[in-house]
C-alpha positions as CSV (number, residue, x, y, z in Angstrom):
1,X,174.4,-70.6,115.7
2,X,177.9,-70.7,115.3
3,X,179.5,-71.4,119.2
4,X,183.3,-70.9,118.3
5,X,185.0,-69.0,120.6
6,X,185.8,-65.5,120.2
7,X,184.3,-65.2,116.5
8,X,183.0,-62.0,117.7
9,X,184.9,-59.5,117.3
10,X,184.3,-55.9,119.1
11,X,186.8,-53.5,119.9
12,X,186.6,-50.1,121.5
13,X,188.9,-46.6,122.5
14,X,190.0,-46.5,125.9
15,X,188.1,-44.4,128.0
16,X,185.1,-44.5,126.1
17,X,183.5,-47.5,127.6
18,X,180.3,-47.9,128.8
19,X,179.8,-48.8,132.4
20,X,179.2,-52.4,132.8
21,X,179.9,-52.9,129.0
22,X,183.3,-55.0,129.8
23,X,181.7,-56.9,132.1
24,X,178.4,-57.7,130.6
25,X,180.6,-59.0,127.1
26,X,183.3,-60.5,129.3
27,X,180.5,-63.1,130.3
28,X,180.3,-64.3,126.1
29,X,183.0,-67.2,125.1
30,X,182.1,-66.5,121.8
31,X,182.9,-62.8,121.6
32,X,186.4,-61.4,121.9
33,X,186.8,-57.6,123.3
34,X,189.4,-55.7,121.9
35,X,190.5,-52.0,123.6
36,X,192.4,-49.7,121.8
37,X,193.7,-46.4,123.1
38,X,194.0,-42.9,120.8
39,X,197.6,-43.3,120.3
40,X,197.5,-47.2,119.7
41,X,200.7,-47.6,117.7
42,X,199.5,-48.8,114.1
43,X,201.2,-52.5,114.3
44,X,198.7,-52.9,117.3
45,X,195.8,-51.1,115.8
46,X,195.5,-52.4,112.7
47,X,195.0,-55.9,112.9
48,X,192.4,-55.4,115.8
49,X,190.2,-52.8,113.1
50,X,191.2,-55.4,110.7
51,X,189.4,-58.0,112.3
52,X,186.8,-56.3,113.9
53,X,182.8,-57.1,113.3
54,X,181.2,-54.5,115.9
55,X,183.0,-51.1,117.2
56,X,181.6,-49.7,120.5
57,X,182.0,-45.9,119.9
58,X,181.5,-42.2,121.7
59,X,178.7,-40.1,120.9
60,X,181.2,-37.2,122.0
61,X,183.1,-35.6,118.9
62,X,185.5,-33.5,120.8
63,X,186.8,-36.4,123.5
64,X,187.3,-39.2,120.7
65,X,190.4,-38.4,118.7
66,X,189.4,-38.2,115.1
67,X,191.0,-40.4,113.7
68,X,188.6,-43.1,115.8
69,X,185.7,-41.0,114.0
70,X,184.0,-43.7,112.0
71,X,184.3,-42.0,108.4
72,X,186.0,-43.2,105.3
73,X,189.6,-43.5,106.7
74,X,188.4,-46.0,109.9
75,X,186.2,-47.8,107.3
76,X,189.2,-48.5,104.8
77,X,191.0,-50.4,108.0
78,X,188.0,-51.7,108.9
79,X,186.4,-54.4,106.3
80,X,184.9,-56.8,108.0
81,X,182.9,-54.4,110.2
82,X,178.9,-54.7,110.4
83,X,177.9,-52.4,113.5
84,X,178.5,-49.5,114.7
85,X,177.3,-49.1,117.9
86,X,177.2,-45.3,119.9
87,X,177.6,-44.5,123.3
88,X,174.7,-42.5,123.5
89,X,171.9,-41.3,121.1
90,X,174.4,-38.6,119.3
91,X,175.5,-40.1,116.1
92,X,178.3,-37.1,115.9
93,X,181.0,-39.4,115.8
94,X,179.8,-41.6,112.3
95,X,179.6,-40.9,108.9
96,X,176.2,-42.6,108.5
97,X,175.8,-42.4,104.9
98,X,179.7,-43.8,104.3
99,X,178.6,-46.8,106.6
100,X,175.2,-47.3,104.5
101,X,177.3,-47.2,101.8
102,X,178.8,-49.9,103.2
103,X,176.0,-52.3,104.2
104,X,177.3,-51.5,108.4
105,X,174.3,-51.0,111.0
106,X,174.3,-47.9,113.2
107,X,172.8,-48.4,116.2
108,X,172.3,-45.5,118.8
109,X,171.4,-45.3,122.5
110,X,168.2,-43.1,122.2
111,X,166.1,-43.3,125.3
112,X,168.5,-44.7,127.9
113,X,168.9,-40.7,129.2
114,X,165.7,-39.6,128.2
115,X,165.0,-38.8,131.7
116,X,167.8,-36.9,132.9
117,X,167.8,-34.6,129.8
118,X,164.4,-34.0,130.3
119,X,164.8,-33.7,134.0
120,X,167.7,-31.0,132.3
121,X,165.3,-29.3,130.2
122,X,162.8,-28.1,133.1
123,X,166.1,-27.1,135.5
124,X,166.8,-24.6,132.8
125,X,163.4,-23.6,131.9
126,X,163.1,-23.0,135.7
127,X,166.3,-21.2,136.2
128,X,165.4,-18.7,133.1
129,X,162.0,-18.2,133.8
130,X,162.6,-17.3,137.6
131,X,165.9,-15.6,136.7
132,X,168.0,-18.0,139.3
133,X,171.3,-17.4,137.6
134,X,171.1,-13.6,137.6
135,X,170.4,-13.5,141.2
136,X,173.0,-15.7,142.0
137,X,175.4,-13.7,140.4
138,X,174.6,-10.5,141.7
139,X,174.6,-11.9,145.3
140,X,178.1,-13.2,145.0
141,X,179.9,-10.2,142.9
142,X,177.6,-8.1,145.6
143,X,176.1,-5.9,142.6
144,X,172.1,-7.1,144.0
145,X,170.1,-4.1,144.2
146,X,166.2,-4.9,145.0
147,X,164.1,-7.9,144.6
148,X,162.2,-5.6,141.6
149,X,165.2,-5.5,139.5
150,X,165.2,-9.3,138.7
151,X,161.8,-10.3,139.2
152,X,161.2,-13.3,137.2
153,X,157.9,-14.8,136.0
154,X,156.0,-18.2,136.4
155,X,156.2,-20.6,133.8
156,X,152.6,-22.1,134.6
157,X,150.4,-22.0,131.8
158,X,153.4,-20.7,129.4
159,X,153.5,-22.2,125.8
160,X,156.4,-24.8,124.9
161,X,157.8,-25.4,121.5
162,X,159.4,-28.5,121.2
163,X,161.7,-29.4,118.0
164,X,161.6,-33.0,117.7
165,X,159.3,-35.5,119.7
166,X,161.3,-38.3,120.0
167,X,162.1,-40.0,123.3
168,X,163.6,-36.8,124.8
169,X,160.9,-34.5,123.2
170,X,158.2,-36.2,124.3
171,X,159.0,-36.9,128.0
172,X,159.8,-32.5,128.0
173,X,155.8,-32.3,126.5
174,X,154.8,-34.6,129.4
175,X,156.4,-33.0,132.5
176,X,155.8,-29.5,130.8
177,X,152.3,-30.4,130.2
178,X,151.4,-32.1,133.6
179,X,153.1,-29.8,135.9
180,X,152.8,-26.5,134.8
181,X,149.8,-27.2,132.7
182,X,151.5,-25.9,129.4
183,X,149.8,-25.6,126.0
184,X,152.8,-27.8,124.1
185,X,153.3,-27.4,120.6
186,X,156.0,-29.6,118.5
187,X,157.3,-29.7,114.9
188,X,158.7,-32.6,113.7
189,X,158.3,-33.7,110.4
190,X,158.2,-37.3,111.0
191,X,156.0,-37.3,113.4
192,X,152.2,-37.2,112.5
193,X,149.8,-35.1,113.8
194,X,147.8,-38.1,115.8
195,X,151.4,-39.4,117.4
196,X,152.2,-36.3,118.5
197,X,148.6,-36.0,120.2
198,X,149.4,-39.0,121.6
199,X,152.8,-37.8,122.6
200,X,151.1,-34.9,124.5
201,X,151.7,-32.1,122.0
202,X,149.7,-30.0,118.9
203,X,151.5,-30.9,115.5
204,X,152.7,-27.3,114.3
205,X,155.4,-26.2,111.6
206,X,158.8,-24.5,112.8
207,X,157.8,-20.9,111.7
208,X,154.9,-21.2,113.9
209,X,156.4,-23.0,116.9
210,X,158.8,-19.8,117.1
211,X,156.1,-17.6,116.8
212,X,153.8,-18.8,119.7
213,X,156.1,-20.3,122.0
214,X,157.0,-19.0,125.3
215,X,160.0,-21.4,125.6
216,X,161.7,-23.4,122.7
217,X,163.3,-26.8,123.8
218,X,165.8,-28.4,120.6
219,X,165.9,-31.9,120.6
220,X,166.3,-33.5,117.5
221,X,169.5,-35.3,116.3
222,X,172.1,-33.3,114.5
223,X,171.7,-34.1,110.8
224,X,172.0,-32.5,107.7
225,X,168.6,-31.1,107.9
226,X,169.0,-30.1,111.2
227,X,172.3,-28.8,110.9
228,X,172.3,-24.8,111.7
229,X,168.5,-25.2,111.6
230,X,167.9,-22.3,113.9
231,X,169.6,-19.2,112.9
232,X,169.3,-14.9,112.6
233,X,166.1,-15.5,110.6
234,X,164.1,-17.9,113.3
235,X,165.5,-16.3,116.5
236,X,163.5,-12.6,114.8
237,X,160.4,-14.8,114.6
238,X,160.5,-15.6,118.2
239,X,158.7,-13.4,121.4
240,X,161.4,-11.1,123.2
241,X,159.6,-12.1,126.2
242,X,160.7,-16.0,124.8
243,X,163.7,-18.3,125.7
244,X,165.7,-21.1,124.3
245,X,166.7,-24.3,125.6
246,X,169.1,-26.9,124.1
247,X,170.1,-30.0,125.2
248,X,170.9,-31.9,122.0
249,X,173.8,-31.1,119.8
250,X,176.0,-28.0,118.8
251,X,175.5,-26.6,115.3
252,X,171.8,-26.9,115.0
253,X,171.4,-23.5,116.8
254,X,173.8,-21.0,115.0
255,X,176.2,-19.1,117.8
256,X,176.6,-16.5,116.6
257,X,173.2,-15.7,115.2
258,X,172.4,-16.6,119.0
259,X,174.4,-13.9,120.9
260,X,173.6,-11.4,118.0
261,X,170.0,-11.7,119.1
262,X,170.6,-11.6,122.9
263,X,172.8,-8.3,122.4
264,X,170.2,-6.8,120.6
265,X,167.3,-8.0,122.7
266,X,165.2,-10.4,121.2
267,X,164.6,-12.9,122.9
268,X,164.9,-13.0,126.4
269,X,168.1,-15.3,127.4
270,X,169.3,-18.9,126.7
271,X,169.8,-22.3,128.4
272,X,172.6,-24.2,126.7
273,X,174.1,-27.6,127.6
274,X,175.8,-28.2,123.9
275,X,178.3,-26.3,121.5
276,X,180.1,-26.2,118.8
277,X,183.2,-26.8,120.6
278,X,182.7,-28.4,123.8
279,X,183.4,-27.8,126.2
280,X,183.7,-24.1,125.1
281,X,186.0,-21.3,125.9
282,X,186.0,-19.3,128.9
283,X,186.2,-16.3,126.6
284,X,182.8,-17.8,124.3
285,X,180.8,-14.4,123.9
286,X,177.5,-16.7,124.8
287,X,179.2,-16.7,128.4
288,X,178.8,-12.9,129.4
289,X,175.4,-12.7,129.4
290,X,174.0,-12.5,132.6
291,X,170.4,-14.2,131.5
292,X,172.3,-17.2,129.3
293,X,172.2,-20.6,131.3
294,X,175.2,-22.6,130.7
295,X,176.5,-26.0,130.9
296,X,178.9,-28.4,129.2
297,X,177.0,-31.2,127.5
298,X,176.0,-32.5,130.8
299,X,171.9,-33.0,130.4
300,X,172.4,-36.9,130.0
301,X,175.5,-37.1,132.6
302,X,173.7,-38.6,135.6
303,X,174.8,-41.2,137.9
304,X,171.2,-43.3,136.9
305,X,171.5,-42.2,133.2
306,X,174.9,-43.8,132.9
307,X,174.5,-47.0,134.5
308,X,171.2,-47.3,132.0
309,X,173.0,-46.4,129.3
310,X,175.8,-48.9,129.8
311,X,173.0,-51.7,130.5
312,X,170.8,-50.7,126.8
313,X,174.4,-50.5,124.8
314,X,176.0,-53.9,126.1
315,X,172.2,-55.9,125.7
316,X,171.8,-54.1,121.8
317,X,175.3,-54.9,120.9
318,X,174.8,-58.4,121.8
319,X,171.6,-58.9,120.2
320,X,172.5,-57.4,117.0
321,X,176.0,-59.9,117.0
322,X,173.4,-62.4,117.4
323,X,171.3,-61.6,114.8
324,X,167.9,-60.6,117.4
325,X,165.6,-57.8,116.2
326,X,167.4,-54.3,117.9
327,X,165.3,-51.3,118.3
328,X,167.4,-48.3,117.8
329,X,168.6,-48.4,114.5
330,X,170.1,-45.3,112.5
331,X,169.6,-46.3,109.2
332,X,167.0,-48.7,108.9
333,X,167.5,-48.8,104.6
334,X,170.5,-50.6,105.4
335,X,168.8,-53.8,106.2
336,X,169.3,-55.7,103.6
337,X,172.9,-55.4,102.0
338,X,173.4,-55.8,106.1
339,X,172.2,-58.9,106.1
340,X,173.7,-60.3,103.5
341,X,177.3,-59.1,104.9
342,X,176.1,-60.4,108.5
343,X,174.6,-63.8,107.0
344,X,178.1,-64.1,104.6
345,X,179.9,-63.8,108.2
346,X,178.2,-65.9,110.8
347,X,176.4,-68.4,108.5
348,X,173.0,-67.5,109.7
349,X,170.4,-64.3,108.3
350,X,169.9,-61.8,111.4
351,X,166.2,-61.4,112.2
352,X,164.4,-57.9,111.2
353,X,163.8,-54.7,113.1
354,X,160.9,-54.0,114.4
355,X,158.0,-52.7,112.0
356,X,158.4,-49.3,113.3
357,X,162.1,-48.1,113.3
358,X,164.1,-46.0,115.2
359,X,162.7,-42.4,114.4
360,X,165.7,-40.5,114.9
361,X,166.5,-42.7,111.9
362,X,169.5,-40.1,110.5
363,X,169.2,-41.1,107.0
364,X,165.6,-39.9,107.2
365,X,166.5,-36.5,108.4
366,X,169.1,-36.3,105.4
């Protein structure tokens, strides 16, 4: 392996750093980490994009400026690059078909916040379910009547729908399943039948999820398939007595659709932690109803999550600049004009994924 020093080059946007990730690459003679900031002055940017092999990126659309998106114009100032590595398991931020295009590896975080957005998940479910919000609110603005008015239910032995059994999904079918002793039904196309048994859910198609389920839980990756995949047409198929729960991405669950079927009553309120603008407005219509849950992208955002996070990005980056086997690829069908480019760079061919890839893999879902 080549040992010169700083022949790695990886460069990120100030503040969008990892915890620990500085540290953890500081350690490497042979890697050079470059930070640039959102108004970087072009005579400074450029050479560093220039240059570059690896760029550490945010998951978060709205707090990277977008020119730092990784799309066709960052990718024209950036020749040399070979990974593109996200801050979490959102891919939001990259163009992933422009970078397969280009023989560049996408690598995600899935998994390192599994926990706290499933952790996310059940707070919500619980909060709808036993109607927390609506008492809280009518205790403070002093408008609380009787205990009869907002009697909630229980959510033991209630059916959950679960749109994509990945890491996320399938830790929701566990705690769901254990706890409350929930019948759990999932669709996700690339997911058989006998992994999602295994997974601790009943294989069923999207039509039928929204049918049955008492709670429906999104989270798959935003993609092109997924885009807008739940609008006016699935929220009629779902039980007014039903509620819905997102913790993934914004525009995979149509807003508008959303608060057209709340005003008109059916289905039976909302948990949301993502948006189509994020955060979103104080005057969003989605926040005046009393039995919509609301927070701003925070289901991943935990003390634990973070530090996890930072430790799973800084190890993958590193083992992909050295040419190790990584597990959370985007688009595994890049392989191998990848590792030609990557082989052409550092004199040496980068070992394989594993046999199974990444199965949020986005070029899949396209």
């Amino acid at each position: 392996m080549n040992n010169v020093v700083n022949n790695k080059r990886v460069f990120y946007v100030a503040p969008h750093r990892p915890i620990g990730f500085v540290e953890v690459l500081g350690k490497r003679g042979d890697v050079r980490l470059d930070m640039l900031e959102h108004e970087s002055p072009a005579g400074v940017a450029e050479p560093i994009l220039s240059a570059a092999h690896a760029y550490q990126t945010s998951s978060t659309r709205d707090e990277l400026a977008p020119h730092y998106h990784t799309g066709a114009e960052l990718l024209k100032k950036t020749p040399n690059l070979l990974i593109v590595s996200t801050a979490g398991a959102g891919y939001d931020t990259v163009d992933v078909k422009a970078c397969t295009e280009r023989g560049i590896l996408v690598v995600n975080q899935s998994g390192g916040n599994a926990e706290a957005v499933a952790e996310h998940v059940l707070g919500m479910l619980l909060m709808l379910v036993k109607r927390v919000g609506e008492n809280d609110r009518a205790l403070r603005a002093g408008t609380f009547t009787s205990r009869a008015d907002l009697m909630g239910r229980e959510a033991f032995g209630k059916t959950i729908g679960i749109i994509g059994l990945g890491n996320v999904g399938r830790r929701v079918a566990e705690l769901c399943g254990t706890l409350f002793r929930m019948p759990v039904i999932a669709y996700d196309p690339y997911v058989d039948a006998e992994e999602m048994r295994r997974r601790g859910a009943q294989k069923v198609e999207l039509d039928d999820l929204l049918r049955r389920a008492d709670f429906v839980s999104i989270n798959c990756p935003l993609t092109g398939e997924t885009r807008m995949i739940l609008g006016a047409r699935e929220y009629a198929l779902m039980k007014p007595t039903a509620y819905l729960i997102t913790t993934a991405r914004g525009f995979i669950h149509d807003e508008e659709a959303l608060e057209q079927a709340l005003r008109e009553k059916k289905i039976a309120g909302a948990g949301l932690d993502v948006w189509a603008k994020e955060p979103p407005p104080a005057d969003h219509p989605l926040l005046k109803f009393d039995n919509v849950i609301v927070t701003a992208h925070m289901a991943g955002v935990t003390r634990e999550a973070r530090v996890n996070m930072g430790k799973i990005t800084a190890e993958q980056i590193l083992d992909a600049l050295d040419g190790k086997p990584v597990p959370r690829i985007v688009n595994p069908q890049v392989w191998p004009d990848y590792a030609k480019r990557f082989e052409k760079t550092f004199g040496f061919a980068p070992q394989p994924p594993p046999d199974e890839p990444n199965w949020h893999a986005a070029e899949k879902h396209a």
